[in-house]
N, C-alpha and C positions, 0 to 999 in steps of 0.2 A: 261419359259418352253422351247421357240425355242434355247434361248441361251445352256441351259443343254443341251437337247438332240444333239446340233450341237461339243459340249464340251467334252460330252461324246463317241462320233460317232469319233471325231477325237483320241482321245483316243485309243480306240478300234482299229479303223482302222489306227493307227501308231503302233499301237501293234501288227495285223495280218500282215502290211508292212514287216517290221524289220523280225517274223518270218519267213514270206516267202522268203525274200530273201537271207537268209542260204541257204534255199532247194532249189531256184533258183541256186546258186553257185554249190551245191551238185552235181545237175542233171545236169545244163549247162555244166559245164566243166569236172564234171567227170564221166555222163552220167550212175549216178548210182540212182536209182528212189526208196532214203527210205523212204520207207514204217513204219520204226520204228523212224521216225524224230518226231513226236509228244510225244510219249514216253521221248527222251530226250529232250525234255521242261520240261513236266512235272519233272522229276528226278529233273531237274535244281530246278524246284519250291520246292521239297522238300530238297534239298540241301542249300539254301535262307532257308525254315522255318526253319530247323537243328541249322543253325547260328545264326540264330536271339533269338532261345529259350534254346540255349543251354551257348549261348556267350556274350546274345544282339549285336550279329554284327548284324550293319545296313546293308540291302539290296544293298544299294549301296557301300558298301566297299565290302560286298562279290562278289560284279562283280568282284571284282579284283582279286578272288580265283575261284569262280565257270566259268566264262567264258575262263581262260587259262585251266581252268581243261576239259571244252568241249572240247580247242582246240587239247589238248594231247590225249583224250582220242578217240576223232571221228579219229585222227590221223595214233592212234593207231590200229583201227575198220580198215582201211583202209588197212594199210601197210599186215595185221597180216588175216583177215578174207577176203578181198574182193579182194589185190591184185590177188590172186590163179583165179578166177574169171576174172578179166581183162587179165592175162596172157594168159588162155585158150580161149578167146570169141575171134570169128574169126571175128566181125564184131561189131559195138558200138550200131546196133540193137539186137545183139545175148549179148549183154551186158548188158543192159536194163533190156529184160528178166532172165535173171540168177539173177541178183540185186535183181528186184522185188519179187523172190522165199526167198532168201537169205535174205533179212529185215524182209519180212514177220516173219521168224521164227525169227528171232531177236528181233523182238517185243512183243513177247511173254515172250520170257525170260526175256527181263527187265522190260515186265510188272508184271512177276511171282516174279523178285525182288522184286519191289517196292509193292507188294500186303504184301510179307512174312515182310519184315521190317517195313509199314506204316500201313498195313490194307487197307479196302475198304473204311472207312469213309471218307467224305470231311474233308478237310484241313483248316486253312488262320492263320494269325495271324495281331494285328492291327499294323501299320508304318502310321505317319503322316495319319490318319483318322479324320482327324478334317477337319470341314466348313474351307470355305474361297468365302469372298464376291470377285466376279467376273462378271462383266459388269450386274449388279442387279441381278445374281442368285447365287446359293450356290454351289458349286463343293468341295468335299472333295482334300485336298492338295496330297494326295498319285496320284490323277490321274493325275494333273498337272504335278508334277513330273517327272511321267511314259510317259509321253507325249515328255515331252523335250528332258528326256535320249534317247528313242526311236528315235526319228527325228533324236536327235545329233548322235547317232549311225549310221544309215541309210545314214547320208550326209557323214559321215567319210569311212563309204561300198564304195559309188561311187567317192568319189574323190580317196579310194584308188585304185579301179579298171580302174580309168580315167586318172591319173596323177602320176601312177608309172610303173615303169617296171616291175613289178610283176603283178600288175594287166592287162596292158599289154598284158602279157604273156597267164592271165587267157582266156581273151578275146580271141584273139589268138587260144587257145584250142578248145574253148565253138564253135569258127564258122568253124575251119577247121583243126584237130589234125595232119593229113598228112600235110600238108602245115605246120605248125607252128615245125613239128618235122624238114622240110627239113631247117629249117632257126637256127637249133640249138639251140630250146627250150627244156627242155627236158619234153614229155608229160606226160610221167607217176609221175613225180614229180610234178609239174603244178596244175596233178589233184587230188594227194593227197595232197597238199596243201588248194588247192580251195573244198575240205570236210571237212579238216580239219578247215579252216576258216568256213563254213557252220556249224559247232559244235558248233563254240565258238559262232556264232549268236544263233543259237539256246537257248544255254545257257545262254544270255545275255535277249532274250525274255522271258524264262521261269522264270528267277530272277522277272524282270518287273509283269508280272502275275501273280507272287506270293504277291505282294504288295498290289494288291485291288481285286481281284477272291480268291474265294472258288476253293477247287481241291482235286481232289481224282487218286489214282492208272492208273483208269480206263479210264480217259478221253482225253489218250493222241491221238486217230481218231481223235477227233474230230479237233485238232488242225492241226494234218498232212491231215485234209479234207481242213481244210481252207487255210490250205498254197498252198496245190496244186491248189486250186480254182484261188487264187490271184496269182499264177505264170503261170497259164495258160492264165487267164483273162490279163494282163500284157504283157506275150508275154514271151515263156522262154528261161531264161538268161539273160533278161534285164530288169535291178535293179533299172532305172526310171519305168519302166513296173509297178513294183511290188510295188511300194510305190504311185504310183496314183493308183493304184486297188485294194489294202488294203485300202486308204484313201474313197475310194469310198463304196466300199463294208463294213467299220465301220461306215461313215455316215448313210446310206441306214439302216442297219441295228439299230441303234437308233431313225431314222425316223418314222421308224414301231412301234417299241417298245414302242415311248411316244404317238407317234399319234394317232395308228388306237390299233394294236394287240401284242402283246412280244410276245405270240407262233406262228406269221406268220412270226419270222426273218430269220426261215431257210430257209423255202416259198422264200423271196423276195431274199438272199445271191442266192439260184439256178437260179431263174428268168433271173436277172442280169447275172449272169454264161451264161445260155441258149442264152438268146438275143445276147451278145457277140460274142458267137461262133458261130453262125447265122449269125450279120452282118459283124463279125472281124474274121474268124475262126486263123488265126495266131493270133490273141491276139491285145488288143489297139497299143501296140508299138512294135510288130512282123514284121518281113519281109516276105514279100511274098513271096513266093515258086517261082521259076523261072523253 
């Protein structure tokens, strides 16, 4: 039993890592706070069921259609809907606020899509749902899977934001956009990029989640609740931040759930939230405010 739940907790919390850290990039660098990022998980997830039942394309080869599709299409979100917004905002606080208005209602809409095309009912369909004996317990093969894709994604986020000039650049943005435009970056590019890369994460966790969760129209808060949890909790903009407080917060969260209660996991995911901000308010791997 400790082995599952420790199995599944990693799971989970490689899975809210990954998501969080799109909306990490989103908001770090292009200091745009959506509010409809959960939404586009979900879409993702029914784009992954679409393929799967329509084509039997495996999940994993729709990565290769559905996450460039995030990345053009959050691109496009960017360039077409929010530039007008970054143009006018006299300050990247007065930016924030306008976002926050401006996804709001965005969320709607593609939640009003996905209700008119898919309906209200939940969702899944099965991909590798079979046992598989692991260190003496059973774990279905789809989460394993999702586990690996997930990390392997996540490590390939920070080595590209660590070890290339583009990521570079993002970083750059995310701690000082004045300073990074005077050295000849160009910022407004940068930061549509670094959403646009925030899509295709997106869309790369909502493929994943569609693998072993049930999912309907409606539940895409919940997920933009949980990313912002783990990019706050983490420290935002920083993508080691966000994958040890994912990892934490899906441990934590199946701890509960095999040991003591499954309806105290939202209980302990705020606890944790709470305590953090208490003893870390910049987040585990935040910089102090000077």
């Amino acid at each position: 039993m400790l082995t599952n739940a420790i199995l599944s907790g990693l799971t989970m919390g490689g899975t809210y890592a990954l998501v969080a850290m799109g909306l990490t990039l989103q908001y770090g660098v292009s200091r745009i706070m959506n509010l409809a990022y959960g939404e586009f998980v979900i879409a993702a997830c029914f784009a992954a069921l679409v393929l799967f039942a329509s084509a039997g394309i495996s999940p994993l080869v729709a990565l290769l259609v559905v996450a460039p599709a995030g990345f053009l299409l959050s691109w496009a979100i960017y360039r077409l809907l929010l530039m007008p917004l970054v143009r006018r905002a006299p300050s990247r606080g007065a930016l924030e606020v306008d976002s926050i208005l401006a996804t709001f209602g965005m969320l709607f809409i593609v939640q009003g899509i996905m209700l008119a095309l898919f309906g209200g009912d939940y969702s899944s369909y099965s991909y590798y749902n079979t046992p598989v004996d692991l260190f003496g317990t059973t774990i279905a093969a789809n989460r394993l899977i999702v586990l690996a894709v997930a990390l392997a994604v996540a490590l390939a986020a920070w080595a590209f934001l660590m070890h290339t000039r583009s990521g570079t650049a993002m970083r750059a943005v995310a701690v000082d956009p004045v300073a990074a435009g005077l050295v000849a970056i160009d910022v407004r590019r940068v930061a549509a990029a670094a959403f646009a890369l925030g899509g295709a994460i997106a869309a790369t966790g909502g493929v994943l989640i569609s693998m072993f969760l049930t999912f309907n129209a409606n539940i895409g808060v919940v997920f933009t609740m949980k990313a912002l949890i783990v990019v706050i909790m983490g420290g935002v903009g920083n993508v080691v931040g966000a994958l040890v407080a994912g990892l934490i917060l899906g441990l934590a969260e199946s701890f509960v759930a095999t040991f003591v209660d499954p309806g105290l996991t939202i209980a302990v995911t705020y606890a944790i939230f709470l305590a953090v901000l208490i003893v870390r308010p910049q987040g585990l791997f935040g910089a102090r405010a000077r």
